[in-house]
LUMTORKOL-337708 format. One record per residue (C-alpha): residue number from 1; residue in one letter; x, y, z. Coordinates in nm, 4 decimals. Layout:
  resi  resn         X         Y         Z
   NUM     a         X         Y         Z
...
% end
This chain:
  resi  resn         X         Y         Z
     1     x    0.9531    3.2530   -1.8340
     2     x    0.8511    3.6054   -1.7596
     3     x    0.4974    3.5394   -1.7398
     4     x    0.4868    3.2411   -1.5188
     5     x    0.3910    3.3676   -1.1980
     6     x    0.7460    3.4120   -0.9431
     7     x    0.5436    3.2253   -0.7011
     8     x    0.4647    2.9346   -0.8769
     9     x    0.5218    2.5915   -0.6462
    10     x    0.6910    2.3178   -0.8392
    11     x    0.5341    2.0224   -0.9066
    12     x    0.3491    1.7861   -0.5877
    13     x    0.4447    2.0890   -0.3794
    14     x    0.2537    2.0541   -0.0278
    15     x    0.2104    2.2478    0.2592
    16     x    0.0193    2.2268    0.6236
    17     x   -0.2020    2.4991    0.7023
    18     x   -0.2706    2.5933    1.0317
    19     x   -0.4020    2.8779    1.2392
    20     x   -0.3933    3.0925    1.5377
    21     x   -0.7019    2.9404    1.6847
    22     x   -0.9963    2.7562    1.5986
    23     x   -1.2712    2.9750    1.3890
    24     x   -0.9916    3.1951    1.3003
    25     x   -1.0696    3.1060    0.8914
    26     x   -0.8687    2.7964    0.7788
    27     x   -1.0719    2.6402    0.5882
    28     x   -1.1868    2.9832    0.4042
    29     x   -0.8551    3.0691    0.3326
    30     x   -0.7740    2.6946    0.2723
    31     x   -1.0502    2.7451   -0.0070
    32     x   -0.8862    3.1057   -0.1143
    33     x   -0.5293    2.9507   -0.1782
    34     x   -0.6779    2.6845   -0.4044
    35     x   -0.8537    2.9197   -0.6213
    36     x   -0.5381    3.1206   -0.6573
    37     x   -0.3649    2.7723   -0.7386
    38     x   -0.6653    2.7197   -1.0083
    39     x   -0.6089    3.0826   -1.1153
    40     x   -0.2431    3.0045   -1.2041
    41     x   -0.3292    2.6892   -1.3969
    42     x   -0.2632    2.4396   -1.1515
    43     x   -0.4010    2.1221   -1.0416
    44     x   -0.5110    2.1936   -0.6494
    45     x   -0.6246    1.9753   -0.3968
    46     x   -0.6809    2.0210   -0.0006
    47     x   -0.7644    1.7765    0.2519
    48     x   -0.8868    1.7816    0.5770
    49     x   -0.7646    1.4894    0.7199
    50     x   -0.9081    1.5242    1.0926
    51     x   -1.2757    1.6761    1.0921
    52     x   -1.5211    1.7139    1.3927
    53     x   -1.8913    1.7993    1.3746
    54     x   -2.1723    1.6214    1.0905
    55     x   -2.4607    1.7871    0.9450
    56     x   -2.8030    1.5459    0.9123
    57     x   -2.6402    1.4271    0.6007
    58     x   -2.3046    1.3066    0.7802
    59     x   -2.0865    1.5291    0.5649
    60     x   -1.8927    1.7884    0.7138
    61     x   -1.9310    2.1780    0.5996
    62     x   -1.4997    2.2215    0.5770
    63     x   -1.4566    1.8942    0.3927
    64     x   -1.7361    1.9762    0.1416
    65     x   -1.6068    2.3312    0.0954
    66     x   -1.2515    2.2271    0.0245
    67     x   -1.3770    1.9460   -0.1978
    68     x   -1.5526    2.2379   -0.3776
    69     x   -1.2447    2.4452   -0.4126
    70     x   -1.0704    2.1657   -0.5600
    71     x   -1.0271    2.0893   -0.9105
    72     x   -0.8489    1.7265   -0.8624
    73     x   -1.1131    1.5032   -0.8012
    74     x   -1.0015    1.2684   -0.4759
    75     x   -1.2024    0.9614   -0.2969
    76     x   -1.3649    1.0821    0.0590
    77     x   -1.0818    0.8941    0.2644
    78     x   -0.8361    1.0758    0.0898
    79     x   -0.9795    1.4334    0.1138
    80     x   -1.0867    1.3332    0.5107
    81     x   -0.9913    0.9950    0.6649
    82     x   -1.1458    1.0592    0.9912
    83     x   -1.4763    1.2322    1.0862
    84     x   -1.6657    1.2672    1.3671
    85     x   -2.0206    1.3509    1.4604
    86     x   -1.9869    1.5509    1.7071
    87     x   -1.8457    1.8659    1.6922
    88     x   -1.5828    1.8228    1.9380
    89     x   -1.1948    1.8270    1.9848
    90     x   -1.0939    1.5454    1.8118
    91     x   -0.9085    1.3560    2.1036
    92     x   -1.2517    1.3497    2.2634
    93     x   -1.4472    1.2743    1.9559
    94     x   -1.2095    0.9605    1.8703
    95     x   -1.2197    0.8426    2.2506
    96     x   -1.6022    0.9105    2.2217
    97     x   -1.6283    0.6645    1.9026
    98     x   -1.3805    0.4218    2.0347
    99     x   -1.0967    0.4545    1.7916
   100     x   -0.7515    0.5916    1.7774
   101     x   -0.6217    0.8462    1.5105
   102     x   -0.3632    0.6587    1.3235
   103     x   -0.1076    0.8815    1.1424
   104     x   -0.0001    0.6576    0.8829
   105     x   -0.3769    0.6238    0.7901
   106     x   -0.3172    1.0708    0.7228
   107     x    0.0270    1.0140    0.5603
   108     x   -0.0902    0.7776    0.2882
   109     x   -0.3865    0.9837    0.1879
   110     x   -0.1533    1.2905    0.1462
   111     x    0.0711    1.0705   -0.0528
   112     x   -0.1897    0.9866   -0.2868
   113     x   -0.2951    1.3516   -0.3137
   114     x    0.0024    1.4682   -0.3940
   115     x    0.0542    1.2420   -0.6840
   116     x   -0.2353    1.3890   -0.8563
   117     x   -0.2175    1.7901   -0.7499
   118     x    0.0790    2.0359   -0.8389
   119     x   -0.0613    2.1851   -0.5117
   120     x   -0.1773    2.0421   -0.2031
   121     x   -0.3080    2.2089    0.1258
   122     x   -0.3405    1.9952    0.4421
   123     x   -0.5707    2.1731    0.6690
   124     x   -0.5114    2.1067    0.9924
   125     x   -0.8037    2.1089    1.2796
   126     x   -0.8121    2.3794    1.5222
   127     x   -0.5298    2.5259    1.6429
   128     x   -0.1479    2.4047    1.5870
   129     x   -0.1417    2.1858    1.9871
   130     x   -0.5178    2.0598    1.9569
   131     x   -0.4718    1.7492    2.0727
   132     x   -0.4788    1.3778    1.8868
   133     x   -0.4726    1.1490    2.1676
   134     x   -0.3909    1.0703    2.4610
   135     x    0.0047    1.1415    2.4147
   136     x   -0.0061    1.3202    2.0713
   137     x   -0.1254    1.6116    1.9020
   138     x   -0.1473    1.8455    1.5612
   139     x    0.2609    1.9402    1.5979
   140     x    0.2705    1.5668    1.5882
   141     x    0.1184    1.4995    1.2339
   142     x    0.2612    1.7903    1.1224
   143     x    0.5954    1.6857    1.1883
   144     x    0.4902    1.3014    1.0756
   145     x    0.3606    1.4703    0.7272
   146     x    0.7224    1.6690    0.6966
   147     x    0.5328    1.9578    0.5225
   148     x    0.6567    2.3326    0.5318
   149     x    0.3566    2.5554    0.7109
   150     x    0.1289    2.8625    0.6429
   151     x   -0.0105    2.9950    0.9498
   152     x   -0.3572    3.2052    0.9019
   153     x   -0.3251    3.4407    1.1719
   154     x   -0.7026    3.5645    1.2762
   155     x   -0.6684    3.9830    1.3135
   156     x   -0.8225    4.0712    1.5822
   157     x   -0.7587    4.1755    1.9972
   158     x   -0.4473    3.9230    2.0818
   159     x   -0.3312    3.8339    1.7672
   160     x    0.0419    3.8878    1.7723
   161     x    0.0934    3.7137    2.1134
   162     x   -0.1032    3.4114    1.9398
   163     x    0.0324    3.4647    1.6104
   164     x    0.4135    3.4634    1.7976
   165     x    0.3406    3.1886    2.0107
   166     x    0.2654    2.9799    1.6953
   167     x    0.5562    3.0548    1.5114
   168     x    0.7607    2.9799    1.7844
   169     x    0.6027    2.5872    1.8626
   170     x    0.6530    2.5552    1.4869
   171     x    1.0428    2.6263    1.4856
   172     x    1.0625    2.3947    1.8288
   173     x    0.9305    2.0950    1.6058
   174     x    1.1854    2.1827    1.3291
   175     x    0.9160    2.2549    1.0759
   176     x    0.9760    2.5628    0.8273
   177     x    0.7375    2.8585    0.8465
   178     x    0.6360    2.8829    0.4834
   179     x    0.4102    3.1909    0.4412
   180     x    0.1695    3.3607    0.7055
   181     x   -0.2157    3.5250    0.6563
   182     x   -0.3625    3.7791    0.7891
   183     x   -0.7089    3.7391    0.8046
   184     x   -0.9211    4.0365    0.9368
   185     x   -1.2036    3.8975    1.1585
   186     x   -1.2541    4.2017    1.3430
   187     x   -1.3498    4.5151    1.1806
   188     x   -1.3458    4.7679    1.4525
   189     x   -1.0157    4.6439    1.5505
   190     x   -0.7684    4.9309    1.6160
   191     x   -0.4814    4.9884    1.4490
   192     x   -0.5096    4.6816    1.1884
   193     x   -0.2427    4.8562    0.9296
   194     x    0.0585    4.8788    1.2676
   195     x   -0.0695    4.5268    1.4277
   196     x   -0.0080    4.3554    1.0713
   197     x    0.3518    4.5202    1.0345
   198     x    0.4656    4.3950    1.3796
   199     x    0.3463    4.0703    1.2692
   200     x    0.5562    4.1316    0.9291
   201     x    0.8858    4.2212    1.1408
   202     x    0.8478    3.9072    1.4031
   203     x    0.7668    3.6350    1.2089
   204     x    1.0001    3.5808    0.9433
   205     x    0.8493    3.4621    0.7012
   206     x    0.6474    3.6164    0.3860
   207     x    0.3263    3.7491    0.4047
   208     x    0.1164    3.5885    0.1471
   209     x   -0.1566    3.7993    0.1706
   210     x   -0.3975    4.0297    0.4175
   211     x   -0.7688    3.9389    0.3449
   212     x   -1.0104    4.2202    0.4130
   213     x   -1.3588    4.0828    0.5665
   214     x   -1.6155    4.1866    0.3291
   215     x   -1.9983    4.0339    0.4101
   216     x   -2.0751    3.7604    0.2383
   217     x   -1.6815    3.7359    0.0404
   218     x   -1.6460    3.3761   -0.1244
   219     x   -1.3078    3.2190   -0.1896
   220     x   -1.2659    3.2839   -0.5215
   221     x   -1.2746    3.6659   -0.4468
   222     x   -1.0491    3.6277   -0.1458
   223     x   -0.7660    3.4385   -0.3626
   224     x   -0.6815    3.7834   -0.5742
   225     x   -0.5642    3.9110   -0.2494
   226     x   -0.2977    3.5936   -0.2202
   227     x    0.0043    3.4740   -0.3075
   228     x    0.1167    3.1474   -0.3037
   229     x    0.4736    3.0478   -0.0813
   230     x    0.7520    3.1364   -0.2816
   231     x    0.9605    2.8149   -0.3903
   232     x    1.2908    2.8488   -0.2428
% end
């Protein structure tokens, strides 16, 4: 129908969502794409389901946000099966508490997600190699969760080698570049408009949005500047 939005995912449509770097915005745009989601009527949910750093309370700041930006409401393990204290990589955090990060544990909370969302976002930890263990790391669960992949790409000084370099470990693992972000970090970055259309020409796949930073911007602002991945 002509007023159902042309990007509208079909039903328990997931993806994996994973940036240039760590503190690059994730979990804000994570939080952004779920509003728009909302906005469009569906039922969204994103998980988190490796998480590194506690607050006095031992809840995380990511998971709460993205249980906040939800409108599905899932158990803890299922939003974020494994969280450390410390705010560490998460190789060292699981060596640190003596366990191993079991995949299967991460695949069966995003099949249960699923079943309840018309829109899922896995948010992935750091950036797309951070390790997992000892022989295994994020390109590893994203290739055991089988989920097409938006990349935020943080704008600033360095971006397109890092934005490239991404796109190019995601191909060699057979995954499908879904969508790509650009979210501007750095505001006295030169030449934002040209950087953004190399980044258009290179990577291949749509650009689902370029969100301005604006001081003190929530989500729910940020998601009228988004689009969510075409269905093909």
């Amino acid at each position: 129908l002509r007023h159902h939005h042309p990007a509208r995912p079909q039903m328990n449509h997931a993806y994996f969502l994973t940036g240039t770097d760590t503190e690059i915005g994730k979990t804000f745009i994570t939080r952004a794409l779920l509003h728009r989601a909302r906005q469009l009527g569906l039922r969204a949910a994103g998980i988190k389901p490796v998480a590194a750093g506690t607050n006095a309370e031992g809840k995380n700041e990511d998971v709460e946000a993205i249980r906040a930006a939800s409108n599905v409401a899932l158990p803890p393990a299922v939003i974020n099966p494994y969280c450390f204290t410390p705010a560490i990589a998460p190789h060292l955090a699981a060596t640190e508490a003596g366990i191993a990060i079991d995949f299967a544990r991460i695949i069966a909370a995003c099949a249960t997600a699923r079943q309840q969302s018309d829109l899922l976002i896995v948010e992935g930890v750091g950036g797309f190699r951070v390790p997992m263990g000892v022989d295994r790391d994020s390109t590893d669960l994203a290739v055991a969760l089988g989920l097409p992949v938006i990349l935020v790409v943080g704008l600033r000084l360095g971006c397109i080698n890092h934005a490239l370099l991404t796109a190019e470990a995601i191909a060699a693992r057979g995954l499908t570049l879904a969508g790509w972000v650009a979210n501007h970090l750095d505001p006295e970055m030169a030449r934002i408009d040209d950087n953004i259309a190399a980044l258009r020409e290179r990577l291949g796949a749509p650009l689902l949005g370029s969100v301005p930073r604006v001081a003190g911007s929530n989500p729910a602002a940020a998601a009228s500047f988004l689009e969510l991945p075409p269905v093909t």
